[in-house]
N, C-alpha and C positions, 0 to 999 in steps of 0.2 A: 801197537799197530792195529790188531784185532778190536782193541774197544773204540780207536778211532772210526773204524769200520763197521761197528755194531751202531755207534753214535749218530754216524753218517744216516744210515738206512732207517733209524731211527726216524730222523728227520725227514728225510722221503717220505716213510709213512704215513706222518702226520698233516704231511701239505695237503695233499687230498684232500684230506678231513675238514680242515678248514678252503680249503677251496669250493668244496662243496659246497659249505656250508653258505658262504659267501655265494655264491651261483644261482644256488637255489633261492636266496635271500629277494636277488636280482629276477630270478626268471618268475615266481611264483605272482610277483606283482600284474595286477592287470585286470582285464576281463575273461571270462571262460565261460563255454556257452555248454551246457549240461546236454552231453548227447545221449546218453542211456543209464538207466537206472535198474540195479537188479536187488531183489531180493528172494530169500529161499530158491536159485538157480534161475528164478526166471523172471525176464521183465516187466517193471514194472511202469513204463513210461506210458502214461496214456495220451493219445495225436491232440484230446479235447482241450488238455488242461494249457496245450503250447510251450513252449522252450524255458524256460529256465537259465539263468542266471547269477555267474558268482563270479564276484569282484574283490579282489585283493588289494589294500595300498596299505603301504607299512607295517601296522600291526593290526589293521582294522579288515574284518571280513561283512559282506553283506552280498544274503542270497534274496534274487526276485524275482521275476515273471515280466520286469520292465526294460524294454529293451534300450542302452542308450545311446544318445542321440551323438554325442562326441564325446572327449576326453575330462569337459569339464563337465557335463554330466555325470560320468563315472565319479567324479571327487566329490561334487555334491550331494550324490547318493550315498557314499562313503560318509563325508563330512557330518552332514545331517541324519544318517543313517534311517534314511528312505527305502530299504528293502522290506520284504516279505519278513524275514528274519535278518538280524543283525547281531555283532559282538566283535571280539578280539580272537587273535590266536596267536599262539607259539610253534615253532617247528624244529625237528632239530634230526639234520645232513645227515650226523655222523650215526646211527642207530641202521641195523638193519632188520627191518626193510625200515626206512624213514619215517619218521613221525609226525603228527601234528596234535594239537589241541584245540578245539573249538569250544569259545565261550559266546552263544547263543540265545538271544530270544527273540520275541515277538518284538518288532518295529512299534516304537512309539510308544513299549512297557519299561517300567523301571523296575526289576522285579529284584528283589534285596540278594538273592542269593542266583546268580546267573548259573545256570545250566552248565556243566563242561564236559566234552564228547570226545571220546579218545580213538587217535585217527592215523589210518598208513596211509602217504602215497607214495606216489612215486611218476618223477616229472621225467619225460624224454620229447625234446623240441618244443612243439606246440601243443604236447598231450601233454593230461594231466590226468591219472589215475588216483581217488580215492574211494577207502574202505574204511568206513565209519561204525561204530557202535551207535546205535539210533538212542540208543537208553541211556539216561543222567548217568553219571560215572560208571560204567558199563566199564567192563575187559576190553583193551586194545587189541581188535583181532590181528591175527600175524601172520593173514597171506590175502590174497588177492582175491578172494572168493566167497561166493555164497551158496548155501546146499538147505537142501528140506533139514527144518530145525534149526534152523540159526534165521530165525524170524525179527534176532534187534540188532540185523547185522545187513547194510546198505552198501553197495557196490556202482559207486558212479564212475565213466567216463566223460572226460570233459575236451573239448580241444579251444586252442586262443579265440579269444573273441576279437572286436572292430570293437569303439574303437582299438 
């Protein structure tokens, strides 16, 4: 009876996990409009440079400055990968705090060995919290913050973009 019961809660545990996993699969797709950026505790967003942009569809990422016009805009920007910066990424639920990876470069380079930047967030509703290593294989930082001396270390909030 006992192991049925350790079995049982076993199983419990691990739905989450993949619930999660699946959820955030589902939520992270999309547009996201870059509302603040910090670095060494304090921000860095400057009003001249304008909003920023990051678009999620499948497995493909791409950050720009271009705001778009509809839904098939966002997949064409995706598709053709018309960002600022473009690449792939991986993410994965079940780690805490959650993880991602960004494979990154410049729009429109083919560059042999793609950049990979190792990344928490952490999604609730419409927000989207990531903290990024700004440096090629850089340490995954393991909280939500930035302080004097962690100068390769980037703290965005993001909330759902339109379309």
């Amino acid at each position: 009876m006992s192991s049925l019961i350790l079995w049982f809660l076993g199983c419990v545990v691990t739905v989450p996990a993949e619930n999660s996993q699946k959820a955030d699969a589902d939520n992270l797709q999309g547009s996201w409009v870059v509302v603040s950026v910090e670095r060494e505790g304090k921000p860095v967003t400057d009003p001249k440079d304008g909003k920023r942009y990051l678009f999620l569809k499948g497995d493909q990422i791409v950050f720009t400055k271009q705001q778009p016009a509809s839904r098939e805009t966002v997949d064409v920007l995706v598709k053709r990968k018309r960002g600022d910066l473009d690449g792939g990424f991986v993410f994965d639920a079940s780690t805490k705090p959650r993880s991602m990876e960004f494979r990154l470069q410049p729009a429109g380079e083919l560059w042999r060995r793609v950049p990979t930047y190792k990344v928490i967030y952490e999604l609730e509703e419409n927000r989207l919290k990531i903290c990024v290593s700004d440096q090629h294989g850089g340490e995954r930082p393991t909280a939500f913050t930035t302080r004097k001396g962690t100068d390769r270390v980037l703290l965005l909030h993001l909330t759902r973009g339109k379309p």
